[in-house]
PAZA-172125 format. One record per atom (N, C-alpha, C, O): chain; atom name; x, y, z; residue in three letters. Coordinates in steps of 0.1 Angstrom, whole numbers, plus 2048, in hexadecimal, padded with zeros to 3 digits. Layout:
// PAZA-172125
node ch: A at: CA east: X north: Y up: Z aa: ALA
...
END
This chain:
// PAZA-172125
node ch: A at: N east: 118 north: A23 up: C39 aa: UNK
node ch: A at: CA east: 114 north: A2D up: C2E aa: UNK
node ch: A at: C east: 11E north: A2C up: C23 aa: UNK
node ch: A at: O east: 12A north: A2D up: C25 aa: UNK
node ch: A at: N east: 118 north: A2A up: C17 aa: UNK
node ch: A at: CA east: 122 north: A28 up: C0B aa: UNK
node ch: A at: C east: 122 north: A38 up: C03 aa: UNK
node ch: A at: O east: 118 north: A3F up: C01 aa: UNK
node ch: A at: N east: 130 north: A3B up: C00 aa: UNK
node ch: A at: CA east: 135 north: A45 up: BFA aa: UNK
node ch: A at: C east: 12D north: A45 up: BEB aa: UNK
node ch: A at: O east: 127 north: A4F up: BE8 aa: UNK
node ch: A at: N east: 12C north: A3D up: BE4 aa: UNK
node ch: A at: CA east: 124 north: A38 up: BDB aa: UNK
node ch: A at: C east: 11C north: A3A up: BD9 aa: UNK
node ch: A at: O east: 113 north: A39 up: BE2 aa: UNK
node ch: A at: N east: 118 north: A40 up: BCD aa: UNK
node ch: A at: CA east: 107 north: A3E up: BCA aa: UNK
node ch: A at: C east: 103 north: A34 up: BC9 aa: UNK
node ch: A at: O east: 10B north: A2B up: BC6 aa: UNK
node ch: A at: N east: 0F3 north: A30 up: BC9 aa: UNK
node ch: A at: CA east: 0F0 north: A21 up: BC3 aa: UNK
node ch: A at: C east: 0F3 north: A21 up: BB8 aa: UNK
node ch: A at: O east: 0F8 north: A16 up: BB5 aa: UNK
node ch: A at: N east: 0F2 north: A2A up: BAF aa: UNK
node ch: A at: CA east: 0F2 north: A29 up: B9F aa: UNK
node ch: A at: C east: 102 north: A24 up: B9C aa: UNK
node ch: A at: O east: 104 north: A1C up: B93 aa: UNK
node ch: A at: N east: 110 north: A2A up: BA6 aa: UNK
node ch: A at: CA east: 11A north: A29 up: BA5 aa: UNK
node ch: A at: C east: 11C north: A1D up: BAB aa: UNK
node ch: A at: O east: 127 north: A18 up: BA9 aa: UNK
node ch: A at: N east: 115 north: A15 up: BB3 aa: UNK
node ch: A at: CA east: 119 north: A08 up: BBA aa: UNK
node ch: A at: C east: 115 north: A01 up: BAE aa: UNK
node ch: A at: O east: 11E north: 9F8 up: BAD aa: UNK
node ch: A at: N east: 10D north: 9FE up: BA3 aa: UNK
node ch: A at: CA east: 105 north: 9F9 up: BA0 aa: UNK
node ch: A at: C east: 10A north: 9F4 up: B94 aa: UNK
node ch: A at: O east: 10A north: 9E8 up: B90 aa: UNK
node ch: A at: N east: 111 north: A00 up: B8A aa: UNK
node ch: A at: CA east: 121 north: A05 up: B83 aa: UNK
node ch: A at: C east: 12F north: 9FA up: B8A aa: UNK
node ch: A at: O east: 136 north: 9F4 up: B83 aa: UNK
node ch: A at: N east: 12F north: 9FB up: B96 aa: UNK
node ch: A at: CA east: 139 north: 9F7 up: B9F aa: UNK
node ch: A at: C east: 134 north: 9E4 up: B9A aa: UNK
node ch: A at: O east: 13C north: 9DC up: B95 aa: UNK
node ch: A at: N east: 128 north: 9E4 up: B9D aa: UNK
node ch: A at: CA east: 11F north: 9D5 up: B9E aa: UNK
node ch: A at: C east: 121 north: 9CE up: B90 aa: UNK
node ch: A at: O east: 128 north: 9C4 up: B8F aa: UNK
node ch: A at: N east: 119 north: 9D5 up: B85 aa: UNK
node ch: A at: CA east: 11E north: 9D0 up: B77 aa: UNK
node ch: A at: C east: 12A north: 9CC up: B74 aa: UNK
node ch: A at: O east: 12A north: 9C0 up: B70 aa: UNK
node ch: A at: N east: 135 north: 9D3 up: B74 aa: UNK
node ch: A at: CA east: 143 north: 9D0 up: B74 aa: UNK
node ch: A at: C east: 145 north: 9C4 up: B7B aa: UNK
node ch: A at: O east: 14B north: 9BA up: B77 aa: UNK
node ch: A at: N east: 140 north: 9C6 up: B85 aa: UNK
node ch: A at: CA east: 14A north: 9BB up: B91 aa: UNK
node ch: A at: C east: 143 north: 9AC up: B87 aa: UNK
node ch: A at: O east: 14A north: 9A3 up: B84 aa: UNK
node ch: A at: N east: 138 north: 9AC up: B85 aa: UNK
node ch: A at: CA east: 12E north: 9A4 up: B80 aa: UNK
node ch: A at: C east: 131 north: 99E up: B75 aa: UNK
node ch: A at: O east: 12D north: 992 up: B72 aa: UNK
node ch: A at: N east: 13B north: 9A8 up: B6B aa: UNK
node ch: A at: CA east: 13E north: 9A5 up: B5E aa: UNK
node ch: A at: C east: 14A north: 9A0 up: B5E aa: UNK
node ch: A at: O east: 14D north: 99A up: B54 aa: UNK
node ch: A at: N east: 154 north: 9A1 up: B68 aa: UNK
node ch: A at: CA east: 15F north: 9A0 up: B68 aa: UNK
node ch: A at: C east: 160 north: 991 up: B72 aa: UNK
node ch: A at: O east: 16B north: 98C up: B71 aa: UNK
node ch: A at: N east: 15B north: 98D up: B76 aa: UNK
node ch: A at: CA east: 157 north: 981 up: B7D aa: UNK
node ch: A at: C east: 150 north: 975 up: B72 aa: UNK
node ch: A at: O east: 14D north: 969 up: B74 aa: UNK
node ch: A at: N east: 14E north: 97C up: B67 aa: UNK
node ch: A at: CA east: 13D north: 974 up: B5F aa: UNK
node ch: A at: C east: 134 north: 96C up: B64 aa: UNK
node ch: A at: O east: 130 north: 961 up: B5E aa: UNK
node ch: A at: N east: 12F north: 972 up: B6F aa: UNK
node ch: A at: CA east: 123 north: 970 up: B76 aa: UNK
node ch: A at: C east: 117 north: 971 up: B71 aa: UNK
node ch: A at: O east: 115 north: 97C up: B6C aa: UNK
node ch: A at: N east: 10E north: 968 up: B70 aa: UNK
node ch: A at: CA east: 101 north: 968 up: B64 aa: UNK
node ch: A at: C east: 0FB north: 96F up: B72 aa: UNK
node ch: A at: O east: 0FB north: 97B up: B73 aa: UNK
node ch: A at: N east: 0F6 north: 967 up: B7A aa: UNK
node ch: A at: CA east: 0EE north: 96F up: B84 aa: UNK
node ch: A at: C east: 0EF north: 976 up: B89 aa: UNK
node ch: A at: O east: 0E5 north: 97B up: B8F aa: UNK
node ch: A at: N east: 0F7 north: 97A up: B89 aa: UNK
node ch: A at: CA east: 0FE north: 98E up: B8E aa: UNK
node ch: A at: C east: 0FA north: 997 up: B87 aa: UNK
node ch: A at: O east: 0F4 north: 9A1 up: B8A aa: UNK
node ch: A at: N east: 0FD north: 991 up: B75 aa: UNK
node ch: A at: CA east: 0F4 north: 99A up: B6D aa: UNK
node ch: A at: C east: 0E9 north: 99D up: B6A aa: UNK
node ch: A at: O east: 0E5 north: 9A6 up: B63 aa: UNK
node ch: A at: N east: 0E0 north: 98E up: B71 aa: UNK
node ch: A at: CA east: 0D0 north: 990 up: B6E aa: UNK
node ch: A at: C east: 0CB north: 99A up: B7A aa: UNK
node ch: A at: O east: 0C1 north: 9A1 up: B79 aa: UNK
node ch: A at: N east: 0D3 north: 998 up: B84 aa: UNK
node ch: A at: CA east: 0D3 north: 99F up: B90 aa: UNK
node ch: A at: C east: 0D2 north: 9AD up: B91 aa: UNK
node ch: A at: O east: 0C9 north: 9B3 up: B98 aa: UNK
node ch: A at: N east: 0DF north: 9B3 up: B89 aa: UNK
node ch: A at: CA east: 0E5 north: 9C2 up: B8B aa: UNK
node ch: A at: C east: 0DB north: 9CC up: B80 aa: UNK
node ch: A at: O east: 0D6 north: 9D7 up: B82 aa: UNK
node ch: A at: N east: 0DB north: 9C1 up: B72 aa: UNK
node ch: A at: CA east: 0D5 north: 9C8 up: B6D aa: UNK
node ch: A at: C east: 0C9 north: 9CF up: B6D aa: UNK
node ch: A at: O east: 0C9 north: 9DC up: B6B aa: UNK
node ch: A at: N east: 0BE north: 9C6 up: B6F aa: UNK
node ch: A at: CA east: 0B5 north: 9CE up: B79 aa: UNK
node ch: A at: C east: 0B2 north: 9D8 up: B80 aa: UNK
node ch: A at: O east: 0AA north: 9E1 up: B81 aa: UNK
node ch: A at: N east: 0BE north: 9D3 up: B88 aa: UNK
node ch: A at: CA east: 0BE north: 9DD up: B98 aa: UNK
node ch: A at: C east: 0C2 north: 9EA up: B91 aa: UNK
node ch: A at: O east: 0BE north: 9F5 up: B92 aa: UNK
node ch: A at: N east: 0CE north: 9E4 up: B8A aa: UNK
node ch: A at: CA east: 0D4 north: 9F5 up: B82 aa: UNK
node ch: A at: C east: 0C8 north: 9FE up: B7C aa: UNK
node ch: A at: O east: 0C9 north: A0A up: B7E aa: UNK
node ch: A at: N east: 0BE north: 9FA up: B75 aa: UNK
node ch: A at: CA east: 0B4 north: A01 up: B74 aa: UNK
node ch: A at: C east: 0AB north: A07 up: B7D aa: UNK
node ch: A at: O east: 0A7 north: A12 up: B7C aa: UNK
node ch: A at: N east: 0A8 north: 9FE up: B85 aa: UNK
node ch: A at: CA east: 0A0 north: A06 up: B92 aa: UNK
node ch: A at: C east: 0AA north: A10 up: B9B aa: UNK
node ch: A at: O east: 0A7 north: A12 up: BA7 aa: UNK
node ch: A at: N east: 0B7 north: A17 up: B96 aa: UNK
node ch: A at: CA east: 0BF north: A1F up: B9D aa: UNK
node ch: A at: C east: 0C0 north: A2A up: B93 aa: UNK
node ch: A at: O east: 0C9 north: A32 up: B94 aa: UNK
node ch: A at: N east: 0B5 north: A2A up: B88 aa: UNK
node ch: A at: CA east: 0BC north: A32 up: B80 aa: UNK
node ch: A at: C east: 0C2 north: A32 up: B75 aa: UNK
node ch: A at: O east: 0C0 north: A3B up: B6D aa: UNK
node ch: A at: N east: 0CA north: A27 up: B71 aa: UNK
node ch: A at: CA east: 0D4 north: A25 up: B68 aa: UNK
node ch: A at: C east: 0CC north: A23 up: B5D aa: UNK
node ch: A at: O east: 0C4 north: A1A up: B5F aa: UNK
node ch: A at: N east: 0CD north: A29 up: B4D aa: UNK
node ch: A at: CA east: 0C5 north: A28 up: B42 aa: UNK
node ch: A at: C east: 0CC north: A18 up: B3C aa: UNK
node ch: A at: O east: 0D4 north: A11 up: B42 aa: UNK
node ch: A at: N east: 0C5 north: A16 up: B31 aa: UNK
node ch: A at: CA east: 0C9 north: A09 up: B2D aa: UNK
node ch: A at: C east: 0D7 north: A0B up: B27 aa: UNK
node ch: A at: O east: 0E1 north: A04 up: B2A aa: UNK
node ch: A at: N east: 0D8 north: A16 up: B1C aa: UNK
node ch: A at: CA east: 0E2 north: A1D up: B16 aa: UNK
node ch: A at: C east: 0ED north: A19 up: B24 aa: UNK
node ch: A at: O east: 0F4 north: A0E up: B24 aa: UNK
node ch: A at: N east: 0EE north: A24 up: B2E aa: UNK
node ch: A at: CA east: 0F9 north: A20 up: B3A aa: UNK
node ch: A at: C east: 0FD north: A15 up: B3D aa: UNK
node ch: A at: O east: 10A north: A14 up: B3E aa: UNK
node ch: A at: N east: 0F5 north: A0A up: B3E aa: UNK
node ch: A at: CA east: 0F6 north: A01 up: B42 aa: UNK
node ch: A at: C east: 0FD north: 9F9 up: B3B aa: UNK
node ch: A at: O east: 108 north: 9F4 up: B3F aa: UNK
node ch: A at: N east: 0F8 north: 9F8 up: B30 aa: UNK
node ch: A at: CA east: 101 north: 9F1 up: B23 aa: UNK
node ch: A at: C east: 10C north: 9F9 up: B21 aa: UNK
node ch: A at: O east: 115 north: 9F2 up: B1C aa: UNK
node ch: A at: N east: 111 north: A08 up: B23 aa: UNK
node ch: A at: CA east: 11F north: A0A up: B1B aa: UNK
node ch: A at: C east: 125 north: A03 up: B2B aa: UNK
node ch: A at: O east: 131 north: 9FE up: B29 aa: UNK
node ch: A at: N east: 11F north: A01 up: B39 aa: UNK
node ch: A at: CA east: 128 north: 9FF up: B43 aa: UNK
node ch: A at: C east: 12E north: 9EF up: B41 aa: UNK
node ch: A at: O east: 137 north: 9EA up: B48 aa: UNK
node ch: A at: N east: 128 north: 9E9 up: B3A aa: UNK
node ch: A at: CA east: 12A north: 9DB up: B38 aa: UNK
node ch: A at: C east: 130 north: 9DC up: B2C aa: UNK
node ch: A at: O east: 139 north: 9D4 up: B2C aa: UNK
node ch: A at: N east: 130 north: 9E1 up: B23 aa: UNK
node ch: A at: CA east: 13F north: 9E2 up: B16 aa: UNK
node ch: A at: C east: 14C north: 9E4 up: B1D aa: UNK
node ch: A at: O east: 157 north: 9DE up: B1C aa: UNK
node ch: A at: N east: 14A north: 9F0 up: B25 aa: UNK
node ch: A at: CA east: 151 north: 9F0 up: B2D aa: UNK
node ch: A at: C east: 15E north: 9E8 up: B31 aa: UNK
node ch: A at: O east: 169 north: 9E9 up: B2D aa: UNK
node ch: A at: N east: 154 north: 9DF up: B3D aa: UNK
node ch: A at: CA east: 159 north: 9D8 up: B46 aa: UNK
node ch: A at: C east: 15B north: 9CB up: B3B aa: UNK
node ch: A at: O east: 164 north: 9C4 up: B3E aa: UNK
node ch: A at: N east: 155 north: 9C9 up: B31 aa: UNK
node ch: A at: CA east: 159 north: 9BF up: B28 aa: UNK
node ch: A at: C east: 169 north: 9C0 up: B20 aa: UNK
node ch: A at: O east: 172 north: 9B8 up: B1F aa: UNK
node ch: A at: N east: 166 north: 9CC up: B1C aa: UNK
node ch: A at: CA east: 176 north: 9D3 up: B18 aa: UNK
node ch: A at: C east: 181 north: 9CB up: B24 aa: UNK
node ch: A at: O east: 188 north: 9C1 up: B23 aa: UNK
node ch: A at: N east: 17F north: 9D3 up: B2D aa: UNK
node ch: A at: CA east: 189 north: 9D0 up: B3A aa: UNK
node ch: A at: C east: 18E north: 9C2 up: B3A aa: UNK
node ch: A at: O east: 199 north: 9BD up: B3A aa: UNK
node ch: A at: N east: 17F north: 9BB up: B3B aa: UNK
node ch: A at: CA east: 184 north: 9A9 up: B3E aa: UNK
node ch: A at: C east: 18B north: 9A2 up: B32 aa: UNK
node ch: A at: O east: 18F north: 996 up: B32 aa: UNK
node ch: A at: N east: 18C north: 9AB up: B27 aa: UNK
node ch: A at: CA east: 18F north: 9A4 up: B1A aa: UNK
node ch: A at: C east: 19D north: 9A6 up: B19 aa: UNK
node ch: A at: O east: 1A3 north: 99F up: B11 aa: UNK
node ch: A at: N east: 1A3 north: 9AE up: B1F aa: UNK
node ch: A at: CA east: 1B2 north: 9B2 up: B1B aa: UNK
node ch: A at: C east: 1B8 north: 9A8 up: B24 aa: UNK
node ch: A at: O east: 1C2 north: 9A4 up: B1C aa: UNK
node ch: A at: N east: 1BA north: 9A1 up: B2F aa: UNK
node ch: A at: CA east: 1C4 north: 994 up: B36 aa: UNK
node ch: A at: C east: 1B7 north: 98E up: B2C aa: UNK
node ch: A at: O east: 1C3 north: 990 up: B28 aa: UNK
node ch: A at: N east: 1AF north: 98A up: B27 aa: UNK
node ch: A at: CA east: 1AB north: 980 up: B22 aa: UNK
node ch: A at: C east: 1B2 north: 97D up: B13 aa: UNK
node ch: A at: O east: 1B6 north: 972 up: B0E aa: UNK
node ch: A at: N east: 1B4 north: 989 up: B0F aa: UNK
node ch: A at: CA east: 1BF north: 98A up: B01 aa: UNK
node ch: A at: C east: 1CA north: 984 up: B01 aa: UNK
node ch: A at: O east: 1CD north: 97B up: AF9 aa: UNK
node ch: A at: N east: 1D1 north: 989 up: B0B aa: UNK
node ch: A at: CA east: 1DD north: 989 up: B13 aa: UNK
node ch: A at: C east: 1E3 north: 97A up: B14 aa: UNK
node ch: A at: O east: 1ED north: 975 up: B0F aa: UNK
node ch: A at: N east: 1D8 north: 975 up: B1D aa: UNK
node ch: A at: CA east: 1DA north: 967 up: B1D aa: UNK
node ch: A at: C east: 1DA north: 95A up: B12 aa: UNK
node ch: A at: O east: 1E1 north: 94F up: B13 aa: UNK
node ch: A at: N east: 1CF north: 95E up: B08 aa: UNK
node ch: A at: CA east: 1D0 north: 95C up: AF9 aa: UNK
node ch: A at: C east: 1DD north: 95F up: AF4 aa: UNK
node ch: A at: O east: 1E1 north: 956 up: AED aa: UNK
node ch: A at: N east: 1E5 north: 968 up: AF5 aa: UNK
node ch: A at: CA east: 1F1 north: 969 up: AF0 aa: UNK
node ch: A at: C east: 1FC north: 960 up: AF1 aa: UNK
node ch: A at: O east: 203 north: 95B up: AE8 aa: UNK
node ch: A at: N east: 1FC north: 95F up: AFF aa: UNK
node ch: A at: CA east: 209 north: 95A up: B0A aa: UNK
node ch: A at: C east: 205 north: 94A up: B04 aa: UNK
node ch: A at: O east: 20E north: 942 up: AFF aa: UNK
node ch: A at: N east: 1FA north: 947 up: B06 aa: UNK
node ch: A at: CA east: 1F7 north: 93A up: B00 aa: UNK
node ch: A at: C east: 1FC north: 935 up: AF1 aa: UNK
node ch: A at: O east: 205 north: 92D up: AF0 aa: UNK
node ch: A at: N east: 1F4 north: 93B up: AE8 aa: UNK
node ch: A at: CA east: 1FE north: 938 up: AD9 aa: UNK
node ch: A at: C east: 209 north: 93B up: ADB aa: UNK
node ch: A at: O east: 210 north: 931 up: ADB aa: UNK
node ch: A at: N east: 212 north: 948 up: ADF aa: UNK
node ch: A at: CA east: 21C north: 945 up: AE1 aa: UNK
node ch: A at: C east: 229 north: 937 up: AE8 aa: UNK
node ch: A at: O east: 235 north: 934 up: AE6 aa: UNK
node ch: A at: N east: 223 north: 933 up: AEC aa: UNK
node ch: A at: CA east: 228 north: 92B up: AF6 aa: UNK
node ch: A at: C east: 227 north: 91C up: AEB aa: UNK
node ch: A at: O east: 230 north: 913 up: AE8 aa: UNK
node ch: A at: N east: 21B north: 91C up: AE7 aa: UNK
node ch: A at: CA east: 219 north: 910 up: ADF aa: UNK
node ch: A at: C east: 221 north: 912 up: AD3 aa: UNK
node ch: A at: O east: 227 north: 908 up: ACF aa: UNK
node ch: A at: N east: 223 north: 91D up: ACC aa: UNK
node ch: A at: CA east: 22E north: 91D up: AC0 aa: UNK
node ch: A at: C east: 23B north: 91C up: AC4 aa: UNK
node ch: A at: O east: 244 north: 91A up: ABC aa: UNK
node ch: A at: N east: 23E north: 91E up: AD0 aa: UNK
node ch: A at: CA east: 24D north: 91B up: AD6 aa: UNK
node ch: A at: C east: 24F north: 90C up: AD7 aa: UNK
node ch: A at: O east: 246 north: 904 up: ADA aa: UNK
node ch: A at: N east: 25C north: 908 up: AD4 aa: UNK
node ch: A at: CA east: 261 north: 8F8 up: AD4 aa: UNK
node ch: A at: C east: 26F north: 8F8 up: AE2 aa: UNK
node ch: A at: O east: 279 north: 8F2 up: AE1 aa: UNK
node ch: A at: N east: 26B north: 901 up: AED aa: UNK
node ch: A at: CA east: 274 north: 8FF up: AF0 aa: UNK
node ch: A at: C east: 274 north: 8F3 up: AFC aa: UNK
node ch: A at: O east: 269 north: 8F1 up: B01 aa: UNK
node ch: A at: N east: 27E north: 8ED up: B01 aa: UNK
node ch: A at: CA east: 27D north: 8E1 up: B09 aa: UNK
node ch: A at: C east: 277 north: 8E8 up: B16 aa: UNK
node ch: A at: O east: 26F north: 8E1 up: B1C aa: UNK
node ch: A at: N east: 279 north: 8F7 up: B1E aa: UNK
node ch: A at: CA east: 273 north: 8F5 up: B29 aa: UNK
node ch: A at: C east: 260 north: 8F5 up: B27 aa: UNK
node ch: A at: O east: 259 north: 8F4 up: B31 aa: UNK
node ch: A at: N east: 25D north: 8F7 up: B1C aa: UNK
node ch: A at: CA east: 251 north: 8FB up: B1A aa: UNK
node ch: A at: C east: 248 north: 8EE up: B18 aa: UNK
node ch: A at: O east: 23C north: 8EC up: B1B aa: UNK
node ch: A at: N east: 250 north: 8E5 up: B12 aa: UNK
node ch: A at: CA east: 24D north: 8D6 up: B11 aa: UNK
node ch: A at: C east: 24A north: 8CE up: B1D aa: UNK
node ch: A at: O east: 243 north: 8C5 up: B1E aa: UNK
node ch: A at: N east: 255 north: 8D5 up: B28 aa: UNK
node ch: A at: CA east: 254 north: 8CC up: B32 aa: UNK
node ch: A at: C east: 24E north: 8D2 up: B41 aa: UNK
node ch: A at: O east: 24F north: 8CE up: B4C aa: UNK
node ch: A at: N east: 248 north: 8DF up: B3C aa: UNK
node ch: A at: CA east: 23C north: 8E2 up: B46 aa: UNK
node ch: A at: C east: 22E north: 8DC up: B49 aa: UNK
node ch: A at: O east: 224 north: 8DA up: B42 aa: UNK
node ch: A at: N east: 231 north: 8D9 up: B58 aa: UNK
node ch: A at: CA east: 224 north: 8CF up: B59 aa: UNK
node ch: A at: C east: 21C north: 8DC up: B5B aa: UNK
node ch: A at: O east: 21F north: 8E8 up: B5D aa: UNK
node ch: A at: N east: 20D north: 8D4 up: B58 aa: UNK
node ch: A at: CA east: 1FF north: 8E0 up: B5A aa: UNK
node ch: A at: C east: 200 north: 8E2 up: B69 aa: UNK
node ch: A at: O east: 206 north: 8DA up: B71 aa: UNK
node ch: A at: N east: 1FA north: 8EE up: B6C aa: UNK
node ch: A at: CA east: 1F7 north: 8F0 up: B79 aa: UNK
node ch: A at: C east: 1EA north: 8F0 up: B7A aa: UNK
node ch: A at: O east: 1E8 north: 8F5 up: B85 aa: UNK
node ch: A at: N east: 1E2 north: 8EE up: B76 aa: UNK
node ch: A at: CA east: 1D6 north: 8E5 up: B79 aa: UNK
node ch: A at: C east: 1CB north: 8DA up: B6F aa: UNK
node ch: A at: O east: 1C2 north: 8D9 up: B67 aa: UNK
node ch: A at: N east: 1D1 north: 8D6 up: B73 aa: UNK
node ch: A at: CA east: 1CF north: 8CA up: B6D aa: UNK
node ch: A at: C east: 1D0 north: 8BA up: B6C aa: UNK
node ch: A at: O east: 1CD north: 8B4 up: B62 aa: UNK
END
């Protein structure tokens, strides 16, 4: 038995969905989130949301990146990729 409502798993589901960028999670949840209730309005601010969220280490890392590229210093030169 889940503590959860469906409407709150479903909230829980979007996120997880958006934060993953899962196409078929979202063709998935969206839906479903409707047949639990959830207006479209809901739905969509829960995916701004969760869009917000994923975008800040996505900034973050955009940062660290130019940063690193405007630096000349020798250990930065001579880091190998780690995947790659």
């Amino acid at each position: 038995m889940s503590l959860l409502t469906p409407r709150e798993q479903e909230l829980v589901s979007l996120g997880a969905a958006m934060g993953s960028n899962c196409i078929s999670c979202i063709e998935h949840h969206i839906p479903k989130s409707r047949t639990v209730g959830l207006t479209d309005p809901q739905i969509s601010e829960a995916i701004r949301l969760a869009d917000n969220v994923r975008q800040v280490p996505a900034r973050k890392t955009l940062v660290t990146a130019v940063d690193l590229l405007s630096e000349s210093t020798p250990a930065v030169q001579a880091h190998q990729p780690c995947c790659g």
